[in-house]
MARMIPA-94695 format. One record per residue (C-alpha): x, y, z; residue number from 1. Coordinates in steps of 0.001 Angstrom, whole numbers. Example, Ala and Ser with C-alpha at 12.3 -4.5 7.8 and 13.67 -1.06 7.14 Angstrom:
<pts>
<pt><px>12300</px><py>-4500</py><pz>7800</pz><nr>1</nr></pt>
<pt><px>13670</px><py>-1060</py><pz>7140</pz><nr>2</nr></pt>
</pts>
This chain:
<pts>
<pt><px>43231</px><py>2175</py><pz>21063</pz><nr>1</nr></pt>
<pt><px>46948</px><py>3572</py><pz>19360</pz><nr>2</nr></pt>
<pt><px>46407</px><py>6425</py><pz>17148</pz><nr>3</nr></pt>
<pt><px>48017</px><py>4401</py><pz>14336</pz><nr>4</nr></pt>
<pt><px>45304</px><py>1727</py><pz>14369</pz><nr>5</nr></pt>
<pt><px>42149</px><py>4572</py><pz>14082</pz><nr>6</nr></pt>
<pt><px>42800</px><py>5560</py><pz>10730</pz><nr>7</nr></pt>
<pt><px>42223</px><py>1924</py><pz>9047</pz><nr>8</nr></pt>
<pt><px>39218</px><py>1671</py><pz>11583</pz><nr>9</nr></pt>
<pt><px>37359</px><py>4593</py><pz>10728</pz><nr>10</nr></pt>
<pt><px>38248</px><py>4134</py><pz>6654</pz><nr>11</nr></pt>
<pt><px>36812</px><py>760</py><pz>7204</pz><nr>12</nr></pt>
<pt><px>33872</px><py>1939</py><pz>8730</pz><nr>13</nr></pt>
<pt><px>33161</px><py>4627</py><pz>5722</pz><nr>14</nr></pt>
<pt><px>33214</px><py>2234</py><pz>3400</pz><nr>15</nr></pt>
<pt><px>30486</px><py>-167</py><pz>5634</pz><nr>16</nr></pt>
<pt><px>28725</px><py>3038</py><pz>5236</pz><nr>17</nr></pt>
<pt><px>29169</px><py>3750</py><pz>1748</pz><nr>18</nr></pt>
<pt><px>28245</px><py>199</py><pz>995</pz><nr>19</nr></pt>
<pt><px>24705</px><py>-619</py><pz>-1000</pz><nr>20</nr></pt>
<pt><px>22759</px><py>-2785</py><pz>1113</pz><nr>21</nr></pt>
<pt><px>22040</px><py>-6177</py><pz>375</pz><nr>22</nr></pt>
<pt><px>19125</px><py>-7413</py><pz>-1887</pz><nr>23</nr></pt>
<pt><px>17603</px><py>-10081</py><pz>707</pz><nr>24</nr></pt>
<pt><px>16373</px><py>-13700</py><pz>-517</pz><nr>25</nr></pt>
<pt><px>13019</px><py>-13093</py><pz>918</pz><nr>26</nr></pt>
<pt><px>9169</px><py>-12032</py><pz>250</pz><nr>27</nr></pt>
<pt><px>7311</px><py>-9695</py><pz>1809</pz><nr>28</nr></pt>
<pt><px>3384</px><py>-8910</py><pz>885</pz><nr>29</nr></pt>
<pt><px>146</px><py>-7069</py><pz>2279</pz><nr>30</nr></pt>
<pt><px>-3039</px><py>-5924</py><pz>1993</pz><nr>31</nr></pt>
<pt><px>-4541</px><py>-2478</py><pz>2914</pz><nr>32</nr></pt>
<pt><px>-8178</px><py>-2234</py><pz>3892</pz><nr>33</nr></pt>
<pt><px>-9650</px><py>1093</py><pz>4793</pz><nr>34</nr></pt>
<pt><px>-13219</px><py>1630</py><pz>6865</pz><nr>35</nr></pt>
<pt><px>-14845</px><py>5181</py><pz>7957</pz><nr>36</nr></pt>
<pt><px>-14371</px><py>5984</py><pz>11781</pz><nr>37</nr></pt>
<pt><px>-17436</px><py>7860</py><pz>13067</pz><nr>38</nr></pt>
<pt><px>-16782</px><py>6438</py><pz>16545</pz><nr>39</nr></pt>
<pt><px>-13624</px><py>8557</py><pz>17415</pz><nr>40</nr></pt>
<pt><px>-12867</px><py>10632</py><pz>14844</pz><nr>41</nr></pt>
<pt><px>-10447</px><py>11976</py><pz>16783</pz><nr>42</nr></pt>
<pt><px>-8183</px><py>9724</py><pz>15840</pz><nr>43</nr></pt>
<pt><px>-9163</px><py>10330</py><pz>11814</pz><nr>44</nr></pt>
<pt><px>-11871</px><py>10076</py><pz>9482</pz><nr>45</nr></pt>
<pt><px>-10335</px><py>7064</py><pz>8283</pz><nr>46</nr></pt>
<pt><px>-9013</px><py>3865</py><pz>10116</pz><nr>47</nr></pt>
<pt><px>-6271</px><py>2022</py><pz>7778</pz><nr>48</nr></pt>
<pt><px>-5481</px><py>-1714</py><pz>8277</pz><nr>49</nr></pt>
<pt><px>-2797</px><py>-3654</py><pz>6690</pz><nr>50</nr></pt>
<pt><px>-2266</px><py>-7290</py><pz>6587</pz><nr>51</nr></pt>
<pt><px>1128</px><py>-8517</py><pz>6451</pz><nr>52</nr></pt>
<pt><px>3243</px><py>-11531</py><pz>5519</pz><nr>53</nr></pt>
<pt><px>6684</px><py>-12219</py><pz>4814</pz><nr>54</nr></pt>
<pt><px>9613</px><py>-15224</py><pz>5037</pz><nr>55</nr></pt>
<pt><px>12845</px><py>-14109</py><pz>5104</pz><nr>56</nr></pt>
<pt><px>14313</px><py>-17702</py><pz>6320</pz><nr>57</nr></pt>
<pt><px>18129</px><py>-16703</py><pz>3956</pz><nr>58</nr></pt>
<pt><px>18110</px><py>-13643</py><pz>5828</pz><nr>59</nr></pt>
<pt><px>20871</px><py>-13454</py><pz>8564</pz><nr>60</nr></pt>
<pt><px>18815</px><py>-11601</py><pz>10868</pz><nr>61</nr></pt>
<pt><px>15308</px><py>-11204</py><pz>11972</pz><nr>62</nr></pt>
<pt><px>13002</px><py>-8230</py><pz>11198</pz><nr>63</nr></pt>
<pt><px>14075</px><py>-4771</py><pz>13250</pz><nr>64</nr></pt>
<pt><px>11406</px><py>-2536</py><pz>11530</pz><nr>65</nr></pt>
<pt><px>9105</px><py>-2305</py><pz>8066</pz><nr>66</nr></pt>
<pt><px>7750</px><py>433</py><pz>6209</pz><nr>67</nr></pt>
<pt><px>5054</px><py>1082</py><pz>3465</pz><nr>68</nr></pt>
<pt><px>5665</px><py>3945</py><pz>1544</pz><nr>69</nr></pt>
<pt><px>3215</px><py>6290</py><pz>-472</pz><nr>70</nr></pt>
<pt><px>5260</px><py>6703</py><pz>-3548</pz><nr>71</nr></pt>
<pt><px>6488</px><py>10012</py><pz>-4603</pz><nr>72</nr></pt>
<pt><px>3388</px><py>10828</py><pz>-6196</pz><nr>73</nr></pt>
<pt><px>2164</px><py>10957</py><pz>-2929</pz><nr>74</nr></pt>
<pt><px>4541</px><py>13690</py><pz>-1164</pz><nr>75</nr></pt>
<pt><px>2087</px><py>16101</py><pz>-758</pz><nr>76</nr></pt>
<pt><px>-671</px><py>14030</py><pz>1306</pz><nr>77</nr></pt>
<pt><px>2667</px><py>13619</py><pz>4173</pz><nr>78</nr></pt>
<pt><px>928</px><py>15947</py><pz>6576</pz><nr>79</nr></pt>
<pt><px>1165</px><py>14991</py><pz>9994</pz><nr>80</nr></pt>
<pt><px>-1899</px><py>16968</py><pz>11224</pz><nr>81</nr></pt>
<pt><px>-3904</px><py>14320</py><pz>9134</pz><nr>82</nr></pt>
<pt><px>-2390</px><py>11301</py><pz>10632</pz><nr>83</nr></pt>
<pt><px>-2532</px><py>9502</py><pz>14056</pz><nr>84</nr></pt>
<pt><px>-1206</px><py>6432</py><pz>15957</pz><nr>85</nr></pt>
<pt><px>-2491</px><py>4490</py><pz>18956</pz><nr>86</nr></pt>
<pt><px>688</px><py>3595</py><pz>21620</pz><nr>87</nr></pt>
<pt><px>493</px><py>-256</py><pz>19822</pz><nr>88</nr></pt>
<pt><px>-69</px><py>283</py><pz>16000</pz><nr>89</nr></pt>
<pt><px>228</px><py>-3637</py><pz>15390</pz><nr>90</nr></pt>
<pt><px>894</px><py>-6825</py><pz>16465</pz><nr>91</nr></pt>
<pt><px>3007</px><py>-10026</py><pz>15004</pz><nr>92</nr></pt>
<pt><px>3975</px><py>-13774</py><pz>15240</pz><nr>93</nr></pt>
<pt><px>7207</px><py>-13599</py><pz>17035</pz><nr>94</nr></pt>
<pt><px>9638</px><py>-15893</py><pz>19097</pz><nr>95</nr></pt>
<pt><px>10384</px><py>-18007</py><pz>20989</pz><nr>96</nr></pt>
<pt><px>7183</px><py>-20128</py><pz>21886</pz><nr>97</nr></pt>
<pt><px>4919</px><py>-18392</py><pz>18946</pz><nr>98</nr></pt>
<pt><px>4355</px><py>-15288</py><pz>21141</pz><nr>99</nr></pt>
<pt><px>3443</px><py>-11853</py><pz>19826</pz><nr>100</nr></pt>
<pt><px>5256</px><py>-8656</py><pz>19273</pz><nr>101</nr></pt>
<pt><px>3111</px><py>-5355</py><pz>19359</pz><nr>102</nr></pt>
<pt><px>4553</px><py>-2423</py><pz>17193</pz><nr>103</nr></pt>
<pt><px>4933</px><py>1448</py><pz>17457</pz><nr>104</nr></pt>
<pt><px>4740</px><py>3670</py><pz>14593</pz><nr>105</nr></pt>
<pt><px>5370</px><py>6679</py><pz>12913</pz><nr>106</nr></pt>
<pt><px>4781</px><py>9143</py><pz>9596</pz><nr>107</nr></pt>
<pt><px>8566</px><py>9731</py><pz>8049</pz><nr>108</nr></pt>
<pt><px>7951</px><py>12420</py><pz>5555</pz><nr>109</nr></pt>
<pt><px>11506</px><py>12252</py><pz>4489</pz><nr>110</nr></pt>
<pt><px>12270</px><py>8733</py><pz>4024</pz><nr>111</nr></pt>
<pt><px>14528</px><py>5944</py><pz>5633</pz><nr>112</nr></pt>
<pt><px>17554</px><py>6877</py><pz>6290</pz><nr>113</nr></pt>
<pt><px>18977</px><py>3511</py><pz>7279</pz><nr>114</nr></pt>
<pt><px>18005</px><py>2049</py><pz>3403</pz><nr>115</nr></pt>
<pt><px>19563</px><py>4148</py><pz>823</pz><nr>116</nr></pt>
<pt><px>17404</px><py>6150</py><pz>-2010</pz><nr>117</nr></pt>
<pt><px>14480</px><py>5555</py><pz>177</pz><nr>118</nr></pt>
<pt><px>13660</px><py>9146</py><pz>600</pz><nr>119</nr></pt>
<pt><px>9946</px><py>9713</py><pz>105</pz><nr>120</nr></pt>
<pt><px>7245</px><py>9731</py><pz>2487</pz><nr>121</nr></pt>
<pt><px>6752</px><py>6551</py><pz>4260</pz><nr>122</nr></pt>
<pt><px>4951</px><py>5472</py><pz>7673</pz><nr>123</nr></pt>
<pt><px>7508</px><py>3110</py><pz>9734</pz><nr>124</nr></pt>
<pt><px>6152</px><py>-180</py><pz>12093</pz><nr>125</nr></pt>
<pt><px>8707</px><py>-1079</py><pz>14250</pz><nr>126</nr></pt>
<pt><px>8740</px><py>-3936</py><pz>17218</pz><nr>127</nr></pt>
<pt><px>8438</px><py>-2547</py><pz>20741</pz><nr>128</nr></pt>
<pt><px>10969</px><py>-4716</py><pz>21768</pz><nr>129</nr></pt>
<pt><px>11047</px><py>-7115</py><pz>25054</pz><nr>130</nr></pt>
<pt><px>11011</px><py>-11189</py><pz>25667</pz><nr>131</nr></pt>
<pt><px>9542</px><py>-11927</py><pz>22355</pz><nr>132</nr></pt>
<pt><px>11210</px><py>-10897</py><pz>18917</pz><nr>133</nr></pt>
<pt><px>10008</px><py>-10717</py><pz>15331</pz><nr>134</nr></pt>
<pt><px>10403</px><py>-14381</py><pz>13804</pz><nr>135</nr></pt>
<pt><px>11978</px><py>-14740</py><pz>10420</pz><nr>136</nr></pt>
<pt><px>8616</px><py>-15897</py><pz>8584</pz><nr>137</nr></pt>
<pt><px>5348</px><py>-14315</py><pz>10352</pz><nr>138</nr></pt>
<pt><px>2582</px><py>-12195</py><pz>9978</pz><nr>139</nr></pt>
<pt><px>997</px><py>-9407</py><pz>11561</pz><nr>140</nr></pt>
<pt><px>-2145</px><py>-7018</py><pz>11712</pz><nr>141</nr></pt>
<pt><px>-1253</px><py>-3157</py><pz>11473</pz><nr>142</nr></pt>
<pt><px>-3327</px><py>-323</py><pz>11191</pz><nr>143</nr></pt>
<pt><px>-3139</px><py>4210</py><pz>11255</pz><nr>144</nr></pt>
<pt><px>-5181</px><py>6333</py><pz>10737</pz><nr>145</nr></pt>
<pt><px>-6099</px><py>9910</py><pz>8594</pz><nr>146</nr></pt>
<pt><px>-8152</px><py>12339</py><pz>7212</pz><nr>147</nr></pt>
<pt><px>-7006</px><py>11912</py><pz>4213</pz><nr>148</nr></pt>
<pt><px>-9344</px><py>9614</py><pz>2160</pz><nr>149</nr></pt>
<pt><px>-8145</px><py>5390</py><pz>627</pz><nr>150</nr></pt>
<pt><px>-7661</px><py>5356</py><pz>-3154</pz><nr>151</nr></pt>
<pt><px>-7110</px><py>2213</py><pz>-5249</pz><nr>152</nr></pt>
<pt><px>-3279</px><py>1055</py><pz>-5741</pz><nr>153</nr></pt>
<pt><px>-1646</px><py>413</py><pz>-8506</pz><nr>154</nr></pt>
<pt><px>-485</px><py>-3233</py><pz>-9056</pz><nr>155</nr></pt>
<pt><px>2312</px><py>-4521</py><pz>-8911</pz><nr>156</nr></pt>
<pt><px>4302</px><py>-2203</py><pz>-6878</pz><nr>157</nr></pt>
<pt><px>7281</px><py>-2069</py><pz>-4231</pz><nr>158</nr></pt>
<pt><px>5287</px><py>-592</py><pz>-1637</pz><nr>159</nr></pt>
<pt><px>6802</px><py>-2662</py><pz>1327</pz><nr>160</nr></pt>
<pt><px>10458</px><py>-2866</py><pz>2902</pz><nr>161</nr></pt>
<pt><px>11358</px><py>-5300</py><pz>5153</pz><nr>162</nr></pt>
<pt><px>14144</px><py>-3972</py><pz>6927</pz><nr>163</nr></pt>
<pt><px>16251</px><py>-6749</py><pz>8593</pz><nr>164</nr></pt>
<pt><px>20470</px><py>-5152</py><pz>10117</pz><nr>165</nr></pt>
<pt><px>21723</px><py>-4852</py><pz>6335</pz><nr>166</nr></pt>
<pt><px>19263</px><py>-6310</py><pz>4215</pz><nr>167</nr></pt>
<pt><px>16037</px><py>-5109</py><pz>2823</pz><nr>168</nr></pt>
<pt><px>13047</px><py>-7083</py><pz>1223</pz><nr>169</nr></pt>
<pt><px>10714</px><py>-5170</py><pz>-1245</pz><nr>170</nr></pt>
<pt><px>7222</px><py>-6362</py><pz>-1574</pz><nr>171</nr></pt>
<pt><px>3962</px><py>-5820</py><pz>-2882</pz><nr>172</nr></pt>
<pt><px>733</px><py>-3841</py><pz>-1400</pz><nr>173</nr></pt>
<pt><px>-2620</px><py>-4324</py><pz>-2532</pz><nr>174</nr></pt>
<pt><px>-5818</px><py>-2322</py><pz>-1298</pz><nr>175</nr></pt>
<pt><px>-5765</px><py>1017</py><pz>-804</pz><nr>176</nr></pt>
<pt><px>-3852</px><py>3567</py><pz>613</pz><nr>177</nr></pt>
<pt><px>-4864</px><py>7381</py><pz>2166</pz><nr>178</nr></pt>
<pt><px>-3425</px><py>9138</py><pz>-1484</pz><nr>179</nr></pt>
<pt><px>-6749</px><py>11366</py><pz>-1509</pz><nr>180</nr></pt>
<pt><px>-4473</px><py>14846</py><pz>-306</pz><nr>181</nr></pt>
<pt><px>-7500</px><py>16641</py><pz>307</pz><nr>182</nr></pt>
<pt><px>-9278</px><py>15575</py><pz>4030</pz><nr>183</nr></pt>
<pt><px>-12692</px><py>14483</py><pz>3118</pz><nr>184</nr></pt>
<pt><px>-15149</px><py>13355</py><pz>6027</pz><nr>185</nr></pt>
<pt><px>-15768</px><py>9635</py><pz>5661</pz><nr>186</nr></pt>
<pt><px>-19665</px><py>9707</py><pz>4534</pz><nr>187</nr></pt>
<pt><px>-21253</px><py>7068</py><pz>3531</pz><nr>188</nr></pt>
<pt><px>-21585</px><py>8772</py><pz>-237</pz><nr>189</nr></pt>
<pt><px>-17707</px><py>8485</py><pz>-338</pz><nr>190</nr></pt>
<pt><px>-17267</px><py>5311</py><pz>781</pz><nr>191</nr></pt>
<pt><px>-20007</px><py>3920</py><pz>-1767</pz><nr>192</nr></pt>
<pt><px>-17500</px><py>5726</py><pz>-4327</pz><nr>193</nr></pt>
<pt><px>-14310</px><py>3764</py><pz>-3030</pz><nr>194</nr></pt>
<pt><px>-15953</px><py>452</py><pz>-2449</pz><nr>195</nr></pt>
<pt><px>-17407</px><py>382</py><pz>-5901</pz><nr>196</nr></pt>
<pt><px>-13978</px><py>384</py><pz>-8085</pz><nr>197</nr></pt>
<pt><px>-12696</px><py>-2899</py><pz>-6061</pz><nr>198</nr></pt>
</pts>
C-alpha cells in the first residue's frame, strides 16, 4: 500500500470506530429460572437457566454472541469465585438444515467492549462456532451457575443484547437473576422464600 493512501485509510477506520452502533429492527426476550443444586455443588449452590428467543430477520447479519447483564446495581455480586460454567453453557436453533449450535460462556465484570456504554457486569453466550451457525430468528436453552442466591427482576427492563457485526438488539428478562451478593446455601427454607414472591 503507498504511504499517501494510509492516512485516508486509517482516518476512515477511526471514524468506523467512533461510530454509534446501529439500533437493530429486531426483538429479543427471555426468561430466567433458578433451582438449588445439592447434586454438585461444586459447580454452585445455584443452577441458573434462561430461555431465549429473538427474530432479527432486518438484521444484516446473524447472531455472533448475546449477553444478559446484572444492571449496575448489581456490580458488587461480579465475583468470579461465585460463578461457574460447564465447556457447553447452551444450545440454539441454528442453520442450515435446523441444526443446533452449543455456546461457551463467560462472567465480564467490566462490560462489552464491542457495544458502546455497555460497561457493567454482564455474563456473555457466545456460539462455539463450526458447520452450523446461529439463524436469524431462533431460540435457545442457556444456563450458569453461583453461589450467589435468584432475586425477583424488575419489569420491564433491557436486560438482553443481541449482538449481531454492528447492530445490537435490547430485550427484556423476566425471572430471576443471582442479585443476592451475599453466597447463601440453597436450603430448602430459602427457596420457599424465593418461590413464594412469583
Amino acid at each position: 500500500m503507498k504511504t499517501e493512501r494510509r492516512i485516508p485509510l486509517l482516518a476512515m477506520g477511526l471514524l468506523l470506530a467512533l461510530a454509534p452502533m446501529a439500533s437493530a429492527d429486531c426483538s429479543i426476550s427471555g426468561i430466567s429460572t433458578a433451582e438449588p443444586n445439592p447434586d454438585d455443588p461444586a459447580w454452585g449452590d445455584w443452577k441458573y437457566t434462561i430461555e431465549m428467543s429473538w427474530d432479527n430477520l432486518e438484521m444484516a447479519h446473524g447472531l455472533s454472541h448475546w449477553n444478559v447483564l446484572f444492571g449496575a446495581e448489581a456490580q458488587i455480586c461480579c465475583d468470579p469465585a461465585y460463578y461457574a460454567f460447564g465447556d457447553s453453557s447452551g444450545v440454539s436453533t441454528g442453520e442450515p438444515d435446523a441444526c443446533e449450535v452449543s455456546y461457551m460462556a463467560e462472567l465480564n465484570c467490566a462490560g462489552d467492549p464491542s457495544i458502546p456504554g455497555e460497561e457493567g457486569a454482564l455474563i456473555k453466550f457466545e456460539p462455539i462456532w463450526g458447520d452450523c451457525e446461529p439463524a436469524s430468528t431462533g431460540s435457545g436453552i442457556f444456563f450458569f451457575y453461583s453461589d450467589f442466591a435468584p432475586l425477583p427482576l424488575t419489569e420491564p427492563n433491557e436486560l438482553l443484547i443481541f449482538k449481531a457485526a454492528g447492530d445490537a438488539c435490547y430485550g427484556s428478562l423476566s425471572g430471576v437473576l443471582p442479585l443476592d451478593c451475599e453466597p447463601t446455601a440453597a436450603e430448602p427454607s430459602n427457596w420457599s422464600t424465593i418461590k413464594s414472591q412469583f
